[in-house]
ZABA-482474 format. One line per 10 residues: their letters; for each residue x, y, z of C-alpha. Coordinates in nm, 2 decimals, decimal comma. Example, Ala and Ser with C-alpha at 12.3 -4.5 7.8 and 13.67 -1.06 7.14 Angstrom:
ZABA-482474
AS) 1,23 -0,45 0,78 | 1,37 -0,11 0,71
***
This chain:
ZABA-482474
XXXXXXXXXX) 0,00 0,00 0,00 | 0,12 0,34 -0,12 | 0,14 0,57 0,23 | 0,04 0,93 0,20 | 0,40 1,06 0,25 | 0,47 0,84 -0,14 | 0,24 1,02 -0,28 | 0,28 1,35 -0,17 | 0,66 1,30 -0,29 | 0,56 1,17 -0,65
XXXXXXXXXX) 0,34 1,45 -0,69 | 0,62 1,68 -0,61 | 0,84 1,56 -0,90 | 0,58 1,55 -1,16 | 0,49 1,93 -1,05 | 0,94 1,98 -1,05 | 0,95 1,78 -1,43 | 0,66 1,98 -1,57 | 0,77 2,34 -1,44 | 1,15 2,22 -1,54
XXXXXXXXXX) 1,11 2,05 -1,91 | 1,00 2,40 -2,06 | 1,27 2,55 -1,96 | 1,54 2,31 -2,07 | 1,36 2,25 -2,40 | 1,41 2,67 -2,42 | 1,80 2,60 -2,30 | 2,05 2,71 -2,55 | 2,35 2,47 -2,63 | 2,43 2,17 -2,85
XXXXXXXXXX) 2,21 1,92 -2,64 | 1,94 2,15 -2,67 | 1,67 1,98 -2,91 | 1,58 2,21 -3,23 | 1,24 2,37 -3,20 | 0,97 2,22 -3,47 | 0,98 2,42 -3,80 | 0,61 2,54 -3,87 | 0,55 2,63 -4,24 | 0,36 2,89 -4,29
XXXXXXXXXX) -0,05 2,87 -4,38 | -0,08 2,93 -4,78 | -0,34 3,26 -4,78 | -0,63 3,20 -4,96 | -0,81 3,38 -5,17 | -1,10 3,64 -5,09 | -1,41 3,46 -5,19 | -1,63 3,56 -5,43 | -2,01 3,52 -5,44 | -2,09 3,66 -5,80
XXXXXXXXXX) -1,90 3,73 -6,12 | -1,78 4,08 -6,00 | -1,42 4,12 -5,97 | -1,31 4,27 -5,67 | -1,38 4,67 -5,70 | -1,07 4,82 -5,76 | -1,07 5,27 -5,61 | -1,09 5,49 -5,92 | -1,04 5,83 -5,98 | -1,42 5,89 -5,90
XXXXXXXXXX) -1,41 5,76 -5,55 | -1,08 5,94 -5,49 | -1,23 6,25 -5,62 | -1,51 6,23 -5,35 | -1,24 6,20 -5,01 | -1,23 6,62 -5,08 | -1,64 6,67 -5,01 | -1,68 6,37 -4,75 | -1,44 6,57 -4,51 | -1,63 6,91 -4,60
XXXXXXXXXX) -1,97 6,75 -4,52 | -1,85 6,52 -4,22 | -1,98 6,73 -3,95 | -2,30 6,72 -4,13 | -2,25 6,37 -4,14 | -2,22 6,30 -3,78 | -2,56 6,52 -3,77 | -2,75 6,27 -3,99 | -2,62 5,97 -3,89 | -2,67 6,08 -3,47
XXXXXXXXXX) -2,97 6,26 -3,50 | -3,14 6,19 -3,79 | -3,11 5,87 -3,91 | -3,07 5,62 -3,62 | -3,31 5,79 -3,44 | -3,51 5,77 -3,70 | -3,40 5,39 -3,78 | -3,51 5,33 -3,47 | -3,85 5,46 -3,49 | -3,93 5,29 -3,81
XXXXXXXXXX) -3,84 4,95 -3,69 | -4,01 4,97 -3,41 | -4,30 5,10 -3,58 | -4,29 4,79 -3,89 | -4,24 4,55 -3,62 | -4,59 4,68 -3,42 | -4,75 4,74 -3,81 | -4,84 5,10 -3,74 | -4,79 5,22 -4,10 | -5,06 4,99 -4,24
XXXXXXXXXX) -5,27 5,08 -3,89 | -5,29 5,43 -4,02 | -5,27 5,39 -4,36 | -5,57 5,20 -4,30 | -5,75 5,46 -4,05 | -5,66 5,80 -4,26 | -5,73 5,61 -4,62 | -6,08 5,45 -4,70 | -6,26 5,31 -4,99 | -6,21 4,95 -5,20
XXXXXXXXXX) -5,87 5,08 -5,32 | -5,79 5,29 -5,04 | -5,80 5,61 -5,31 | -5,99 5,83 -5,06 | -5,86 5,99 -4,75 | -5,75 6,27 -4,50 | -5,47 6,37 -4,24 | -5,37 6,61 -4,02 | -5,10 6,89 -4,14 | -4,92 7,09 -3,97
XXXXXXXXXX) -4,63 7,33 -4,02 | -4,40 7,47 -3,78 | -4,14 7,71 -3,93 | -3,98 7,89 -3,59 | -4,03 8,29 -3,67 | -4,34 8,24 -3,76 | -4,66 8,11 -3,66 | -4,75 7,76 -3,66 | -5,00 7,62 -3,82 | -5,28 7,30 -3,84
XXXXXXXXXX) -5,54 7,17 -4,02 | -5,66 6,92 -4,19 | -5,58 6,78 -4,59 | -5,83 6,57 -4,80 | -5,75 6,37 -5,10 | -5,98 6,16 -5,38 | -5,81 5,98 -5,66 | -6,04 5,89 -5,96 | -6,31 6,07 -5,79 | -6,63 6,13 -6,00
XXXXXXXXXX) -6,47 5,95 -6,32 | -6,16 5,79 -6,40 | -5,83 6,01 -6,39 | -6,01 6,31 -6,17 | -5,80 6,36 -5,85 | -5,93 6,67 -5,60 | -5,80 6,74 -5,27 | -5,87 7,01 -4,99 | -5,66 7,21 -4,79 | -5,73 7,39 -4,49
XXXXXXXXXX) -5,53 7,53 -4,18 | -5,56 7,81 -3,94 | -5,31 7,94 -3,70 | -5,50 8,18 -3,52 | -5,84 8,45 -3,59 | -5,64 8,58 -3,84 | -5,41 8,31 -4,02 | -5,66 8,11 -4,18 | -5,55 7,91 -4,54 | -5,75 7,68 -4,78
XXXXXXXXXX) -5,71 7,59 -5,12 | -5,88 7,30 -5,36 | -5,75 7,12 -5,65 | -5,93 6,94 -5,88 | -5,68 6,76 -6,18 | -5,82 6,59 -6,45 | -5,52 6,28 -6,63 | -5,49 6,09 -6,93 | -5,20 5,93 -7,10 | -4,93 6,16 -7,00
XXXXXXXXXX) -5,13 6,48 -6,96 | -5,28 6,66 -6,77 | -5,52 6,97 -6,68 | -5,52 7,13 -6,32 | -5,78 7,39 -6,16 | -5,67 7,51 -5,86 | -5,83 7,77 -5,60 | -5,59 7,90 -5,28 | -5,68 8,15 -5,04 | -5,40 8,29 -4,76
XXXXXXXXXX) -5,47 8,57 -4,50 | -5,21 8,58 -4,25 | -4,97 8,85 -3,98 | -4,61 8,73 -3,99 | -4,48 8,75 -4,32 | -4,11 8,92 -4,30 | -3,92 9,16 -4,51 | -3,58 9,29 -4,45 | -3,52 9,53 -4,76 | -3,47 9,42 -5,15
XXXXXXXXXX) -3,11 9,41 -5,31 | -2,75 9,20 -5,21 | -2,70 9,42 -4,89 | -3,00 9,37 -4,69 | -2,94 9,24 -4,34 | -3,12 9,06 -4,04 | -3,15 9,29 -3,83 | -3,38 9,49 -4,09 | -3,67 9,25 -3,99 | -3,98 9,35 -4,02
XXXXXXXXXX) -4,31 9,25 -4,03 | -4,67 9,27 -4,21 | -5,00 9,11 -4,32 | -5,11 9,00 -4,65 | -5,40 8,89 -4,79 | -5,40 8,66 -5,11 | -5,63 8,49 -5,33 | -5,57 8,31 -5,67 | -5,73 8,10 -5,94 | -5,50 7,88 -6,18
XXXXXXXXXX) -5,49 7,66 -6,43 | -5,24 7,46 -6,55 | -5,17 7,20 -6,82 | -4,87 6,95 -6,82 | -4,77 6,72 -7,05 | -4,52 6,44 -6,95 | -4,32 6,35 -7,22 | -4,13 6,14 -6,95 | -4,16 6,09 -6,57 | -3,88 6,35 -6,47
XXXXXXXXXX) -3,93 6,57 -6,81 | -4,22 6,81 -6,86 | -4,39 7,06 -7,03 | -4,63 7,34 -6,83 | -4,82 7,58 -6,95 | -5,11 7,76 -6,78 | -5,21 8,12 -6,63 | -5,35 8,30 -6,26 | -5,52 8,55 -6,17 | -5,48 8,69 -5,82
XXXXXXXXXX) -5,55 8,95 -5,56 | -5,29 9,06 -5,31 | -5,34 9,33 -5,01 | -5,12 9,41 -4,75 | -5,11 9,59 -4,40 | -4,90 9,67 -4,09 | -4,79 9,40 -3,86 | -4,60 9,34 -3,54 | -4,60 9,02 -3,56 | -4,35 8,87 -3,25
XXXXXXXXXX) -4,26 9,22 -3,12 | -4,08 9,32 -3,46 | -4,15 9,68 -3,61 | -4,42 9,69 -3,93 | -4,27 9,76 -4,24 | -4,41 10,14 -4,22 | -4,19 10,12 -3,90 | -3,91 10,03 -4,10 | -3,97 10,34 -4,34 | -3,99 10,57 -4,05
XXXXXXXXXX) -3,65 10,49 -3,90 | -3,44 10,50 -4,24 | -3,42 10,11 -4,23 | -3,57 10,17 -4,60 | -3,56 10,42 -4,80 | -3,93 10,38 -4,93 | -4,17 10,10 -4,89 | -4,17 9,82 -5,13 | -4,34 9,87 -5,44 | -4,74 9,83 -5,44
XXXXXXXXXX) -4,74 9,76 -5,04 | -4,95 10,06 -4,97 | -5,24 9,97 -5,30 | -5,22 9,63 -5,32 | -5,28 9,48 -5,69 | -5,48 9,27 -5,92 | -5,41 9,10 -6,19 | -5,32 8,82 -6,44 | -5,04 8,59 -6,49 | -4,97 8,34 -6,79
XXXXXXXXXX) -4,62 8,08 -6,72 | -4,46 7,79 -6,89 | -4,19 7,57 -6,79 | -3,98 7,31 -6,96 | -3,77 7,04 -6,80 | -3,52 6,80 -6,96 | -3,38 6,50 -6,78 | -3,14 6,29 -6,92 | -3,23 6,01 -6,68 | -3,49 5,70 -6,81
XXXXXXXXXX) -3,81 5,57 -6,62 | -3,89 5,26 -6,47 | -3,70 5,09 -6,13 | -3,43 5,03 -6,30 | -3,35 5,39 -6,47 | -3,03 5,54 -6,34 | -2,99 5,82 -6,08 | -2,71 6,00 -6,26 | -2,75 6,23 -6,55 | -2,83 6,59 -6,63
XXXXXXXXXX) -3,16 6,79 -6,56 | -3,23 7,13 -6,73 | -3,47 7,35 -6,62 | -3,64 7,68 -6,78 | -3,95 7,87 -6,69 | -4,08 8,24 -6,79 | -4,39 8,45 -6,65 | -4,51 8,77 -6,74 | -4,78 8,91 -6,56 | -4,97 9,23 -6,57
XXXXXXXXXX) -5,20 9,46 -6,31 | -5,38 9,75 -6,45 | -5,53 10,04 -6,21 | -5,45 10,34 -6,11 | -5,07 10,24 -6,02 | -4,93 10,01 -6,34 | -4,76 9,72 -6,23 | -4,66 9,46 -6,50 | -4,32 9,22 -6,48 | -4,15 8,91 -6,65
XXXXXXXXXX) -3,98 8,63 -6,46 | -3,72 8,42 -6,60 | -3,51 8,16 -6,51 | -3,26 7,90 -6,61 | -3,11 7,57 -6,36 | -2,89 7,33 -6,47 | -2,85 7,03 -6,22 | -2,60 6,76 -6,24 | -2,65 6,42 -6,07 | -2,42 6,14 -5,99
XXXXXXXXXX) -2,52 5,83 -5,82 | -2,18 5,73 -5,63 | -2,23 5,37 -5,52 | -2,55 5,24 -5,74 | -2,81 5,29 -5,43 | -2,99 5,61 -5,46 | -2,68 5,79 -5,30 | -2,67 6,07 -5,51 | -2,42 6,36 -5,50 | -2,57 6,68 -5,76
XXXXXXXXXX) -2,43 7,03 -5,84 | -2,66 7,28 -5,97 | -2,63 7,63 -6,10 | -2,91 7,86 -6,17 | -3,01 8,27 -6,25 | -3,30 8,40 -6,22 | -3,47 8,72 -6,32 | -3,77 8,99 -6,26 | -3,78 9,23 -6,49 | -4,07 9,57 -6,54
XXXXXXXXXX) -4,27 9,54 -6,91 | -4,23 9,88 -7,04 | -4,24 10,19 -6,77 | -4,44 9,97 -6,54 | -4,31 9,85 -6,18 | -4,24 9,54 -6,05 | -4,45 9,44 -5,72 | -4,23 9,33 -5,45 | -4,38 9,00 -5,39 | -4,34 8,94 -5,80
XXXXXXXXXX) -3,98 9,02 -5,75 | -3,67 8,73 -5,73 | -3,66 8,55 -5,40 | -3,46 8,29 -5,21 | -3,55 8,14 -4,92 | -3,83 7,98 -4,74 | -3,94 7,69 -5,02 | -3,67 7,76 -5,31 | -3,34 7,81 -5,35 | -3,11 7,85 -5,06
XXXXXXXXXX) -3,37 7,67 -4,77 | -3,10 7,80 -4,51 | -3,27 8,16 -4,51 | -3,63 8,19 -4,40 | -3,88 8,29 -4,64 | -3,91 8,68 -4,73 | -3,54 8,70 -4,63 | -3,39 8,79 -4,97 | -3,56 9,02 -5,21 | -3,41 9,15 -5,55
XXXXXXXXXX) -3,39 9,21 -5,95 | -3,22 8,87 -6,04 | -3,03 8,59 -5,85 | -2,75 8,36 -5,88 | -2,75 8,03 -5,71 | -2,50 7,75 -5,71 | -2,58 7,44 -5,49 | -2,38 7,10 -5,38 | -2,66 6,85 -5,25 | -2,64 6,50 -5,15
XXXXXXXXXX) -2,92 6,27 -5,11 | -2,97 5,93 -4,92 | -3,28 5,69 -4,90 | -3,41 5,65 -4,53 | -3,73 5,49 -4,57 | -3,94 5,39 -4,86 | -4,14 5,69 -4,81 | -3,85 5,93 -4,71 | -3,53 5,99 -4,83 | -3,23 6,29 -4,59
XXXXXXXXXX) -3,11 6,58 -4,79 | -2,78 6,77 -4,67 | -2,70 7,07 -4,94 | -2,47 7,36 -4,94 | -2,53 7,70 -5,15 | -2,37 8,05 -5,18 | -2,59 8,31 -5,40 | -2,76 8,62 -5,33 | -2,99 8,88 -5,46 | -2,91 9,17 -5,73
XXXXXXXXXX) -2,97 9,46 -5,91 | -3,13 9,43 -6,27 | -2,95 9,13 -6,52 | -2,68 9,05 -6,21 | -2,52 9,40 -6,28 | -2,38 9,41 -5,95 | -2,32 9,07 -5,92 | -1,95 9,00 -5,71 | -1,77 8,74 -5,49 | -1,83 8,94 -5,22
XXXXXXXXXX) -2,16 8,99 -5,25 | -2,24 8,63 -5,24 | -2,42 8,45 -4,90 | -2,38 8,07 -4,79 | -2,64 7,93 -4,71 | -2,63 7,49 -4,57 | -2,94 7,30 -4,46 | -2,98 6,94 -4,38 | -3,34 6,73 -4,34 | -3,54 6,48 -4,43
XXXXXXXXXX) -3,84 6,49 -4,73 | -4,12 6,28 -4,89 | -4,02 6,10 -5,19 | -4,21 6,17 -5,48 | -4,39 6,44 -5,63 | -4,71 6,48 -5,36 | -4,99 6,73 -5,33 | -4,90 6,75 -4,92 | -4,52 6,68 -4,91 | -4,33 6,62 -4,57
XXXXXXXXXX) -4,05 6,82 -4,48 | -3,81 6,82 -4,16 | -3,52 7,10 -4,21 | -3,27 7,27 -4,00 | -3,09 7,56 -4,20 | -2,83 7,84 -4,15 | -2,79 8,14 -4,38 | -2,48 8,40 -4,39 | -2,44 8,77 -4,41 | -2,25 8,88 -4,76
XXXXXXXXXX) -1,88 8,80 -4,73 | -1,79 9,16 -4,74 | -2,05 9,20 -4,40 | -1,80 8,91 -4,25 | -2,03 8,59 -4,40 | -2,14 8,53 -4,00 | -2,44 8,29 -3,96 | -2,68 8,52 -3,89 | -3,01 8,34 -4,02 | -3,12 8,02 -3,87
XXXXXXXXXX) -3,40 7,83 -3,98 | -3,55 7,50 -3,86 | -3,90 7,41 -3,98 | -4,13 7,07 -3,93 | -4,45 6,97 -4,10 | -4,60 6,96 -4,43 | -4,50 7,24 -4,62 | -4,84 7,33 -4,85 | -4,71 7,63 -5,05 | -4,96 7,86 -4,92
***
């Protein structure tokens, strides 16, 4: 019988042989046995899973390093507070099948053609608004599609329109009826050298008839033709503390009011518009490709005071889709023009204007004022959603005299905005923005304009 003292020994020189052996297997000398050689494991290839080769950088993906870094803070933005946020949202959302809950509660009838929501519109400076939008496809007979707006933001901001569009083939006729009355529209002056701290305020009043023909020759190019008739009156405001425009007068901030302020006008309008895209139709058509827009108005109000103008315009818009996925970088340049017919004068509100819904989003609307415009815009555009797609877009422009005669480098504003939009072309789109507009580089180009807005943004 092995005693405990034994085995308490043996275990000692196994524990001695297995803390020793390493080290005299490490032991340098001729004794010493040579280490096993391990070959080295042959590399294998990178698999493939279709007949792609393995994309190689080009000089296009090289060329895009220099606006990635320019719109990486904007990046962050989307990526932090937009879209995981947001990704978040939706999945929860698709997982508890809201969207068909309320597609199925706001939308009625056998093909759900029929409907209504709620719209509201919240653009900070001004007052928000809510209301209610109705919609009938292939109402009364095939092709007819109406809808209703209506929204109120207080006794007296009230705003309704109806549209009523008859479609066939690729045409189509359009009767429209809008009505605005409402006390916080801002103006800060006409011309490149107006500034923010010119704010001022007043009421208008605003009704309109239209019609309008279109003919789709494809889905992104078109040709419009139609006129408008329409009544505008205006009045003092002090909307938000700020002084009224007459205010404005009083203290030198403007050397006269703005053309037809104190009369008002009526009168008529005829417009066309042609677009040309280069791009095809269909799911599969590409993203990239060139898109040419030019539109004219002239328009005429006959009384005691003559007022009569002609709008022009030309934007040319390059797209490129960068990785085949609706990731689309486009550069766009456009000028834009108001002209008087004859001795006539121009109303202010017929004059050239950026901000609010056109170009350069970053100012608010009724910021800039003038004669003609220059515009040139970087955007980039990314699919969210199957129903929403982010925008982040960068601009410098401005206002100018008559035919950009004073047009100069530093005259010229920035103006950046990022946000997400409804896809598609809708009567009642969707819009979340936050925006930032400068003062003219020779005023310092300081941020001076901020603009963050959320709702539907009906072009009342």
């Amino acid at each position: 019988m092995i005693s405990l003292q034994s085995f308490r020994v043996s275990l000692a020189v196994v524990a001695a042989a297995v803390i020793v052996s390493p080290a005299i297997a490490r032991a340098d000398g001729p004794h010493a046995p040579d280490p096993p050689q391990r070959s080295e494991p042959e590399k294998k290839p990178i698999p493939h899973y279709d007949d792609r080769p393995p994309a190689e950088p080009d000089a296009g993906d090289m060329a895009l390093w220099a606006p990635r870094i320019l719109l990486y803070p904007f990046y962050l933005f989307s990526e932090y507070v937009v879209r995981r946020p947001l990704g978040a949202l939706v999945t929860w959302a698709e997982r508890k099948d809201v969207p068909r809950i309320l597609y199925d509660f706001f939308a009625f009838g056998p093909d759900h053609k029929a409907g209504f929501a709620p719209i509201i519109l919240v653009d900070f400076g001004f007052a928000p608004s809510g209301g209610l939008y109705f919609f009938w496809d292939d109402a009364f007979v095939k092709g007819q599609d109406f809808s209703i707006h209506g929204s109120t933001g207080g006794e007296d901001w009230v705003a309704g329109s109806f549209r009523d569009r008859y479609r066939w083939h690729n045409e189509a006729v359009t009767f429209r009826m809008l009505g605005t009355a409402r006390p916080d529209n801002a103006f800060f002056g006409t011309g490149a050298r107006s500034v923010e701290a010119d704010r001022t305020r007043y009421g208008a009043t605003k009704l309109e008839t239209s019609l309008l023909y279109e003919n789709h020759m494809s889905k992104k190019s078109v040709f419009e033709a139609g006129f408008a008739v329409r009544s505008l009156s205006f009045r003092d405001s002090h909307y938000s503390g700020d002084p009224s425009v007459s205010d404005g007068v009083a203290s030198g901030r403007f050397a006269q009011q703005p053309e037809a302020f104190g009369s008002g006008y009526v009168g008529g309008e005829s417009r066309s518009r042609l677009a040309l895209d280069s791009r095809g139709d269909g799911p599969t058509a590409s993203r990239s490709g060139i898109h040419m827009e030019m539109e004219g108005a002239v328009g005429e109000a006959p009384g005691t005071q003559h007022y009569g103008w002609a709008r022009y315009d030309t934007i040319v818009r390059g797209m490129y889709d960068v990785n085949g996925h609706d990731r689309v970088v486009a550069l766009s340049a456009g000028a834009f023009f108001a002209d008087p017919l004859g001795d006539a004068k121009v109303p202010f509100t017929e004059l050239v204007t950026l901000g609010g819904l056109g170009p350069m989003p970053g100012f608010v609307p009724g910021r800039l004022y003038g004669r003609s415009a220059f515009v040139a815009t970087m955007k980039y555009e990314w699919p969210i959603w199957m129903w929403l797609h982010g925008t982040v877009q960068a601009s410098i422009g401005n206002v100018f005299g008559p035919h950009l005669d004073d047009a100069r480098p530093s005259l010229l504003r920035a103006s950046g905005a990022i946000g997400i939009a409804q896809i598609g072309d809708t009567d009642n789109p969707l819009q979340v923005l936050v925006g930032a507009g400068s003062e003219t580089f020779a005023h310092g180009g300081q941020l001076d304009s901020v603009r963050i807005l959320i709702g539907t943004t009906h072009g009342y």
